[in-house]
MARDO-167711 format. One record per residue (C-alpha): x, y, z. Coordinates in Angstrom, 3 decimals, m for minus. Layout:
N
+----------+----------+----------+
|       px |       py |       pz |
+----------+----------+----------+
|        X |        Y |        Z |
...
+----------+----------+----------+
***
This chain:
386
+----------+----------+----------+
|       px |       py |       pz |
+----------+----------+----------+
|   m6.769 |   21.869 |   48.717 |
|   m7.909 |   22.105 |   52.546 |
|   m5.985 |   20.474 |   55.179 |
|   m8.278 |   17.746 |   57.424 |
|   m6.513 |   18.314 |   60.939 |
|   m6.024 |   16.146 |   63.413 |
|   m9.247 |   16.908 |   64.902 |
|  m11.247 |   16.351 |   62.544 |
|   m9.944 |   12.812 |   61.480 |
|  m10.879 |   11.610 |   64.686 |
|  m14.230 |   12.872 |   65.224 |
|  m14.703 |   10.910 |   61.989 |
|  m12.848 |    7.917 |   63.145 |
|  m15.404 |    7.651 |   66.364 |
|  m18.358 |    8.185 |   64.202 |
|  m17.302 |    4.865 |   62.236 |
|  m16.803 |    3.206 |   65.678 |
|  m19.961 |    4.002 |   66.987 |
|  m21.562 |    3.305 |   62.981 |
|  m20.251 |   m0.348 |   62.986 |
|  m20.684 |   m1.460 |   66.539 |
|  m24.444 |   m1.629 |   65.294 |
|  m23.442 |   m3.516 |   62.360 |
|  m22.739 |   m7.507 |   62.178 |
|  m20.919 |   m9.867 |   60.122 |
|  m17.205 |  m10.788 |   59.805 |
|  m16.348 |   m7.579 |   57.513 |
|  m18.118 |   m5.031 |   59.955 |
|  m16.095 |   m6.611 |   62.781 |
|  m12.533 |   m6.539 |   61.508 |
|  m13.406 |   m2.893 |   60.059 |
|  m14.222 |   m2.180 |   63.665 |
|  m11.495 |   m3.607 |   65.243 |
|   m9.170 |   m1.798 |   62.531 |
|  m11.111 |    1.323 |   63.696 |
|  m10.528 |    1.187 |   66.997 |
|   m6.563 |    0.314 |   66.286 |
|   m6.134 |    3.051 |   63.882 |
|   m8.022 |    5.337 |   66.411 |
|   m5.617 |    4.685 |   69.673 |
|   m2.520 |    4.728 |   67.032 |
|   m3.005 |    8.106 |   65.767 |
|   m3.851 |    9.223 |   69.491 |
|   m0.409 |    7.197 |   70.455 |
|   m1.926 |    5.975 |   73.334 |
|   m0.305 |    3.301 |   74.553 |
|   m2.343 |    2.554 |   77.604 |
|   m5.381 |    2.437 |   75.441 |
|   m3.435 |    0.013 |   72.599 |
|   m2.945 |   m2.776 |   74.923 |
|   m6.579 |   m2.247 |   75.296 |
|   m7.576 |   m2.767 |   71.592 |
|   m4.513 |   m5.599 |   71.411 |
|   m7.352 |   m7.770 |   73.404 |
|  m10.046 |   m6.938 |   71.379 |
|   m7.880 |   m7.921 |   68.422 |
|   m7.499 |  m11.371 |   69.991 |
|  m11.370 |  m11.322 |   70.739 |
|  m12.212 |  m10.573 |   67.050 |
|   m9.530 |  m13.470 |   65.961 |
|  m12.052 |  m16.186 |   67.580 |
|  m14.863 |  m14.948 |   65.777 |
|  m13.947 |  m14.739 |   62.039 |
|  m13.082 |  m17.903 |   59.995 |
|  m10.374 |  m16.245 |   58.525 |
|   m8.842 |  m13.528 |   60.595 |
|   m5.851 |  m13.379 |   58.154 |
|   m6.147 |   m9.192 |   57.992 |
|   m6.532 |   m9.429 |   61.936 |
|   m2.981 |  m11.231 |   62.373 |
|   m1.300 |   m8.481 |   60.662 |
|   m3.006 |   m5.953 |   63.060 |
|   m2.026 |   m7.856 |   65.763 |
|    1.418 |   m7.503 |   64.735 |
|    1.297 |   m3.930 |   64.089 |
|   m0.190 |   m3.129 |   67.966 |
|    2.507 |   m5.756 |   69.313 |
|    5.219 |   m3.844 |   67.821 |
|    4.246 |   m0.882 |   69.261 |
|    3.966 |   m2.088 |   72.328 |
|    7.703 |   m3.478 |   72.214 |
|    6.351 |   m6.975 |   72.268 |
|    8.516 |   m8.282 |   69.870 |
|    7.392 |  m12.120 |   70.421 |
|    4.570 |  m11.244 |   70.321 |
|    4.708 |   m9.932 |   66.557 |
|    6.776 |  m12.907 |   64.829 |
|    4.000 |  m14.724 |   66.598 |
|    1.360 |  m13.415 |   64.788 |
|    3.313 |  m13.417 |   61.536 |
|    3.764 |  m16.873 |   61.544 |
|   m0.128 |  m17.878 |   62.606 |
|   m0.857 |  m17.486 |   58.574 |
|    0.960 |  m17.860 |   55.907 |
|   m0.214 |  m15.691 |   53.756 |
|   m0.030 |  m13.038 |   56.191 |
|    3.800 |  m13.920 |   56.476 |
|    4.844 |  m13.729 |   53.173 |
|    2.447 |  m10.841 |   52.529 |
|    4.832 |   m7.351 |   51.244 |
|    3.780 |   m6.126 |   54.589 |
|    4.560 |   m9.065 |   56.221 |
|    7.948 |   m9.043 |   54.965 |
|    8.388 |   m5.139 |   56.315 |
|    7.225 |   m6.123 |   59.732 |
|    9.721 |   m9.053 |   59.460 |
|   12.288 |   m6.341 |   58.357 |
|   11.890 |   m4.139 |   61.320 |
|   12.031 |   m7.099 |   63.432 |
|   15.669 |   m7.408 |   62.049 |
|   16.505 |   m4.160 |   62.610 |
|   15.231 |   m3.914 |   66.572 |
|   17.207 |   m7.399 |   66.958 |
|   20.103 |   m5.283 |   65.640 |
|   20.312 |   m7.457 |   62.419 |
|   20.813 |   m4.074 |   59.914 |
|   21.915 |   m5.680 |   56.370 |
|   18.707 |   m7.953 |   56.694 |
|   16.421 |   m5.583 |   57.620 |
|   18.156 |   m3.402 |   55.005 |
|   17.894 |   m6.072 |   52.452 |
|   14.015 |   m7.236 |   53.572 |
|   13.107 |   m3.318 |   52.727 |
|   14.720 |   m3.270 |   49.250 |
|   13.745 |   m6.285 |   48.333 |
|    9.925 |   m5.384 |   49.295 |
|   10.683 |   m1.997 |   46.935 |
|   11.640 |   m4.140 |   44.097 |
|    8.512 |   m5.236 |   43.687 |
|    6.176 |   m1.750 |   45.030 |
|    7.795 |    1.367 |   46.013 |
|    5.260 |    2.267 |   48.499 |
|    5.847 |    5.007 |   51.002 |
|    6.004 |    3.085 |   54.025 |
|    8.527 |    0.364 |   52.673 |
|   10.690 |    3.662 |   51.337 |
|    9.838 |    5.584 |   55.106 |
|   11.485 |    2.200 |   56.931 |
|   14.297 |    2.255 |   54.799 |
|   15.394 |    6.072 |   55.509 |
|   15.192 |    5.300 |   58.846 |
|   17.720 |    2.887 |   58.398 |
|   20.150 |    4.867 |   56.484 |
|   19.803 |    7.653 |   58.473 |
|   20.756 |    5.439 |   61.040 |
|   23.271 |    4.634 |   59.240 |
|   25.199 |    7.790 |   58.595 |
|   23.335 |    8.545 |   55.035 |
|   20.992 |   11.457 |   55.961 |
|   21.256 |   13.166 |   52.874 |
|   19.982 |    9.694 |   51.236 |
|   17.458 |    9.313 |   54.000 |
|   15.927 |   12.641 |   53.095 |
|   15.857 |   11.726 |   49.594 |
|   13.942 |    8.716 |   50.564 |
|   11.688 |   10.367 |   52.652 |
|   11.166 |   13.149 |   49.652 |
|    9.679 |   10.308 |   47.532 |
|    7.834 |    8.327 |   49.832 |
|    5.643 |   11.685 |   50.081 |
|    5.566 |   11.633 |   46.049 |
|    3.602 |    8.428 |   46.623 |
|    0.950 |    9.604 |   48.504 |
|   m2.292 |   11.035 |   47.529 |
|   m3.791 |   14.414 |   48.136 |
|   m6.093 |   12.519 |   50.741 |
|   m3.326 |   11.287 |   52.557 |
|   m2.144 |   14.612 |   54.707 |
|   m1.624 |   12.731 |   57.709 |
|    1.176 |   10.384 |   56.275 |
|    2.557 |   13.801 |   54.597 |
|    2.879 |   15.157 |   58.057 |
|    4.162 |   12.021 |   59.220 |
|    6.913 |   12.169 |   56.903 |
|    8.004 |   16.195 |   57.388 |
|    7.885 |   15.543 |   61.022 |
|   10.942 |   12.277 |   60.220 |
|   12.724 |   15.033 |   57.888 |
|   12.476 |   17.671 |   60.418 |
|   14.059 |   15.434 |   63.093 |
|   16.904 |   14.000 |   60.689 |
|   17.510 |   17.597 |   60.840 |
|   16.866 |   18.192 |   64.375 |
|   19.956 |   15.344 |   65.332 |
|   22.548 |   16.859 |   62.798 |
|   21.955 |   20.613 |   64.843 |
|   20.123 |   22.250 |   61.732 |
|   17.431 |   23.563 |   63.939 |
|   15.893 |   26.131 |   60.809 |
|   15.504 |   23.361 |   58.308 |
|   13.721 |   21.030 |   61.089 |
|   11.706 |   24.133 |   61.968 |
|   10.717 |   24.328 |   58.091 |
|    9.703 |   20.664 |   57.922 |
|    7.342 |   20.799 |   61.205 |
|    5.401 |   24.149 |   59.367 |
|    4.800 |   22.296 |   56.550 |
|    3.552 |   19.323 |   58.363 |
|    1.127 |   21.767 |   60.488 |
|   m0.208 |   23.027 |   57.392 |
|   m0.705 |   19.843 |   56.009 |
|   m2.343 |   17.925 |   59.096 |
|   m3.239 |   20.993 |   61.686 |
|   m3.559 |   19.958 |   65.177 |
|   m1.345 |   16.874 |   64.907 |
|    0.241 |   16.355 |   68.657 |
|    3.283 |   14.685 |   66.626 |
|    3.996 |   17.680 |   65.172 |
|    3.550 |   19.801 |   68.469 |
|    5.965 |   17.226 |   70.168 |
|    8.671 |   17.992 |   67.946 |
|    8.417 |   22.046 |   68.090 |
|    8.205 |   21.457 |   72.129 |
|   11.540 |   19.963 |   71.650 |
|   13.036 |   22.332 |   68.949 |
|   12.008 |   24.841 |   71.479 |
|   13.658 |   23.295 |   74.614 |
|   16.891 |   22.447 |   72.716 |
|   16.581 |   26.931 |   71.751 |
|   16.161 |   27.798 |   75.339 |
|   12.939 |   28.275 |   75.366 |
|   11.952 |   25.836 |   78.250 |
|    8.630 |   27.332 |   79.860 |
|    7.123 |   27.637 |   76.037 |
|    8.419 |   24.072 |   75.350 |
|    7.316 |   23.224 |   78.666 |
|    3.493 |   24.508 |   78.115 |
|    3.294 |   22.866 |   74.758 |
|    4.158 |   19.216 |   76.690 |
|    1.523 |   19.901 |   79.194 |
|   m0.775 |   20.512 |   76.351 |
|   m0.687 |   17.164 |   74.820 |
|    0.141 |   15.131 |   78.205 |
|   m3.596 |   16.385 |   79.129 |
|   m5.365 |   14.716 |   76.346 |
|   m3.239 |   11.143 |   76.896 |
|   m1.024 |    8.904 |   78.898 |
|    2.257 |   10.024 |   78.337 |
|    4.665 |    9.742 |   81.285 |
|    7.723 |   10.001 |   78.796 |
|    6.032 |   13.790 |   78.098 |
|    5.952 |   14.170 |   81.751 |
|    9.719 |   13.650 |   82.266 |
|   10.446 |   15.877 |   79.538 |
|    8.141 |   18.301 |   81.108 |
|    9.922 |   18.179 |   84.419 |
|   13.704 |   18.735 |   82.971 |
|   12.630 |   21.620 |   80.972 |
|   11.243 |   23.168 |   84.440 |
|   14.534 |   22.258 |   86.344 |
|   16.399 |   23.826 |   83.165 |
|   13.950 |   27.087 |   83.926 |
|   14.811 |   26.936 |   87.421 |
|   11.230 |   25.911 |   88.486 |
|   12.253 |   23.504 |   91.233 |
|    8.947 |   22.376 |   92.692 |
|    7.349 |   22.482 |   89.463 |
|   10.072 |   20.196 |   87.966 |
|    9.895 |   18.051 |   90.841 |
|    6.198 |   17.553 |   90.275 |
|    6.493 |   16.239 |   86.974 |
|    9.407 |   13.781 |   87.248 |
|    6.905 |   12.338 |   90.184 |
|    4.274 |   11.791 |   87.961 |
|    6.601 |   10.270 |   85.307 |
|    8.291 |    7.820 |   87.411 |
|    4.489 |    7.172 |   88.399 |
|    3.125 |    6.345 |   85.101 |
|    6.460 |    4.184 |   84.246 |
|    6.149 |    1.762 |   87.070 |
|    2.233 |    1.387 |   86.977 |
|    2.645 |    0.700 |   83.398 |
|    5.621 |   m2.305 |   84.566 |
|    2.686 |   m3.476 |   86.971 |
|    0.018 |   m3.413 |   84.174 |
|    3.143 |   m6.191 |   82.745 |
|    3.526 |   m3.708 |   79.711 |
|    6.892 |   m3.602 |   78.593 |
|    7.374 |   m0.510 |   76.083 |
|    8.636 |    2.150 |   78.810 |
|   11.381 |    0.252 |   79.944 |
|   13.872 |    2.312 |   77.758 |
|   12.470 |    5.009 |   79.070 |
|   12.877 |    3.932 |   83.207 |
|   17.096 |    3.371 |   81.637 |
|   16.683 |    7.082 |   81.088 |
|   14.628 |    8.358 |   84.182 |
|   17.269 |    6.874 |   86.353 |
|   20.478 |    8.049 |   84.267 |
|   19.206 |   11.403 |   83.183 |
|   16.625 |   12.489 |   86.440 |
|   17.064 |   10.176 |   89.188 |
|   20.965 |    9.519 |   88.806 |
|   20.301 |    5.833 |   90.462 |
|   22.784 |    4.155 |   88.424 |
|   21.849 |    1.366 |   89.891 |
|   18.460 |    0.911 |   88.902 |
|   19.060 |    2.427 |   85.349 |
|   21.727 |   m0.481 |   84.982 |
|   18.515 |   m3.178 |   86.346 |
|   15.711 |   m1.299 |   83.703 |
|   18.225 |   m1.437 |   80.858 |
|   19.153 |   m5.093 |   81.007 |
|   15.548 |   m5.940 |   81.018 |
|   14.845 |   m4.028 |   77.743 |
|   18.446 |   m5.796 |   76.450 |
|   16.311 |   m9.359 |   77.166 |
|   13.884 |   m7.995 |   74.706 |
|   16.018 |   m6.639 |   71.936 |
|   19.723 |   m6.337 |   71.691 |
|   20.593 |   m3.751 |   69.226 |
|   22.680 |   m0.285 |   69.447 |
|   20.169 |    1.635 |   71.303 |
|   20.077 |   m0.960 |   74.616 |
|   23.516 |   m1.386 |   73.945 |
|   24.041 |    2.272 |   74.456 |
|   21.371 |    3.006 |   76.783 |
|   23.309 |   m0.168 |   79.427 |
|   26.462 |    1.320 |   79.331 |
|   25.109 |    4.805 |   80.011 |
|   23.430 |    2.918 |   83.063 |
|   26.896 |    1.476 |   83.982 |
|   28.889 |    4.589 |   83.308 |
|   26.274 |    6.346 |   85.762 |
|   27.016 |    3.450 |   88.474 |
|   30.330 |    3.827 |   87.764 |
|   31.171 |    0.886 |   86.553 |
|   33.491 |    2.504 |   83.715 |
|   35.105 |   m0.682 |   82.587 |
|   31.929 |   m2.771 |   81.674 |
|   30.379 |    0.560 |   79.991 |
|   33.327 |    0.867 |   77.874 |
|   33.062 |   m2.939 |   76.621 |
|   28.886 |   m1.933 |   76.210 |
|   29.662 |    1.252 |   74.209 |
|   32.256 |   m0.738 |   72.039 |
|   29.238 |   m3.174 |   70.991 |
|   27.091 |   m0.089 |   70.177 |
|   29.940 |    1.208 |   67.905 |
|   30.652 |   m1.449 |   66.417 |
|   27.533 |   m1.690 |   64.409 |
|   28.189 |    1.084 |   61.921 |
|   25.417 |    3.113 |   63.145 |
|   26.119 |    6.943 |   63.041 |
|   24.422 |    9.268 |   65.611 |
|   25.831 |   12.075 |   67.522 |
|   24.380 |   11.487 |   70.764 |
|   25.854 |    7.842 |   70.603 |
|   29.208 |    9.323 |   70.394 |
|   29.081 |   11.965 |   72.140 |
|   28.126 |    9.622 |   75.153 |
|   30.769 |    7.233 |   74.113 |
|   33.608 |   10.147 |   74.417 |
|   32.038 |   10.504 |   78.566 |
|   32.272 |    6.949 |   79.220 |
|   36.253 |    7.135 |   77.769 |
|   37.017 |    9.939 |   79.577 |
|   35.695 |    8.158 |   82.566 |
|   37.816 |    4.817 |   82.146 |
|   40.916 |    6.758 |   81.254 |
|   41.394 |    6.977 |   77.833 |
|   41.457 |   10.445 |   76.809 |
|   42.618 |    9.961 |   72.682 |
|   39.335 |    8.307 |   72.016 |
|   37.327 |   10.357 |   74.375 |
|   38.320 |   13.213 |   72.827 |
|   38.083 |   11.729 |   69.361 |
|   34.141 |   10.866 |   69.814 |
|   33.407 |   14.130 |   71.393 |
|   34.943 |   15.861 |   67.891 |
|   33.190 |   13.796 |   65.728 |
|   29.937 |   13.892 |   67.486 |
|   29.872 |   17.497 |   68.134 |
|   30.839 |   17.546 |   63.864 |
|   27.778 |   16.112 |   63.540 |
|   25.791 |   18.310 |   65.163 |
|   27.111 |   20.926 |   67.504 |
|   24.071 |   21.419 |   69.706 |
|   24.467 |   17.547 |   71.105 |
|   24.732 |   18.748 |   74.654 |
|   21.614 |   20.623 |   74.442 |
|   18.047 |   19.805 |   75.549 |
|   16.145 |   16.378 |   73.501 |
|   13.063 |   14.461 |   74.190 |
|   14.092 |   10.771 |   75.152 |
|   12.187 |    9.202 |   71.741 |
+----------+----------+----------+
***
């Protein structure tokens, strides 16, 4: 069986695009406008999604019933971290809903709001009836989340029994989220294993080069990791590439170089805040904590993505922000929240143990650091801000 690569997939993808802008009728316009979405997705170009989001809304006016349009609409908001946005468009039909998909969507709603047993519950309860592989992929997330990455990997394993032999790029897909549960517990050889068999599966895939840039910054290898970034940040709109490009060049000791690229990030962050997009704010909470080392402004960027979503991750990311304007006392009461939820991740903790260290209490801090460096020993080392 031959892989068909990355490449390939797309060249075929703008051939359809180009195919059915000739065409007319309600059927050749939703399978354009389901083109064009599944075109900038693959890409992950955000820039170019809020694009198609208003061609989505454009395509709604013209079709009588744009039922299969809503649901794309929701997919594209969600990516774009317009989470309003989404239950909006869930709600404009009901079919679309109550639809099994509907009902996932809903789901990881839940779990972004930092609801876990409901989202948890919406995914089994959608596998009761299908076990498909994307209802099975959500729900590994979550228990790897969770602290269950053995049974996370074992969901993962048969979501790719579900899939066809057509269906490389969702194989890939799925090694690359098995190579990164991996990748966050320190086993760097079994997440390198994962990534090779999603190259060979879906050659060319960027997703797949991301995660090898990062396996090779967290090794040491920061001017190979480095030159793989730049590779893919020259085919799209990435600044959250360019950041990691410019800490892998500091980490080489490339000063100006480094300094070039956190320029350009902090660039492409705030035109994207002018363009009113919304989806990079996480990422500003870590420019300004991890780069910049304005505590100040990280503490301003992570309270707006906390009005959008209040779950462990903005949680975390504010009281890193306030830890870094050294404001130890309200980052301890922020970290406590993010705790609290159950979720299990070694970064989380490790953070955690910093922030008690910081406000004095040196039991717990040293408690966290134990347990998160049990969890994976390389925590310290070099990651891509996902």
């Amino acid at each position: 069986m031959s892989a068909v690569g990355y490449v390939a997939e797309m060249r075929r993808i703008d051939e359809e695009i180009i195919a059915l802008s000739r065409a007319h009728g309600p059927e050749a316009i939703t399978r354009r406008v389901y083109r064009l979405y599944q075109k900038v997705s693959i890409a992950g170009d955000l820039v170019a999604l809020t694009a198609v989001g208003r061609a989505i809304d454009d395509a709604i006016t013209l079709l009588s019933n744009p039922s299969d349009l809503y649901l794309l609409k929701a997919h594209a908001a969600f990516k774009l971290h317009k989470l309003a946005d989404v239950h909006a468009a869930l709600l404009a039909v009901s079919s679309v809903y109550d639809s099994d998909e509907g009902r996932l969507i809903r789901a990881d709603l839940d779990f972004q709001h930092g609801r876990y047993q409901p989202a948890e519950s919406g995914y089994v309860d959608v596998l009761g009836y299908e076990r498909s592989w994307g209802a099975l992929a959500r729900l590994a997330h979550l228990r790897g989340k969770m602290g269950n990455a053995p049974g996370a990997d074992c969901l993962y394993e048969e979501a790719e029994d579900q899939l066809t032999a057509k269906e490389m790029r969702a194989y890939a897909w799925l090694e690359v989220q098995r190579g990164f549960l991996d990748f966050a517990h320190g086993r760097r050889e079994e997440a390198r294993l994962h990534y090779r068999r999603a190259d060979a599966a879906y050659p060319g895939y960027w997703l797949v080069e991301e995660h090898v840039a990062e396996l090779l910054g967290a090794e040491g290898r920061y001017e190979e990791a480095a030159g793989m970034f730049e590779r893919i940040a020259s085919t799209v709109n990435r600044p959250d590439l360019e950041q990691a490009i410019g800490e892998l060049y500091e980490l080489a000791g490339q000063d100006r170089r480094a300094a070039y690229w956190k320029e350009r990030a902090l660039r492409g962050y705030l035109q994207s805040v002018q363009r009113g997009e919304v989806h990079y704010y996480h990422h500003l909470v870590d420019y300004y904590t991890d780069v910049a080392e304005d505590g100040a402004a990280a503490v301003k960027w992570a309270g707006e993505d906390l009005q959008l979503r209040v779950n462990f991750a903005t949680q975390a990311a504010l009281a890193w922000a306030l830890y870094c304007d050294r404001r130890f006392s309200d980052a301890v009461q922020w970290i406590d929240r993010a705790l609290a939820c159950g979720v299990v991740d070694p970064l989380l903790d490790f953070r955690a143990s910093e922030i008690y260290r910081a406000a004095g209490n040196e039991i717990e801090a040293r408690n966290l650091r134990e347990g998160a460096l049990n969890l994976n020993p390389t925590v310290a080392g070099f990651h891509v801000h996902h």
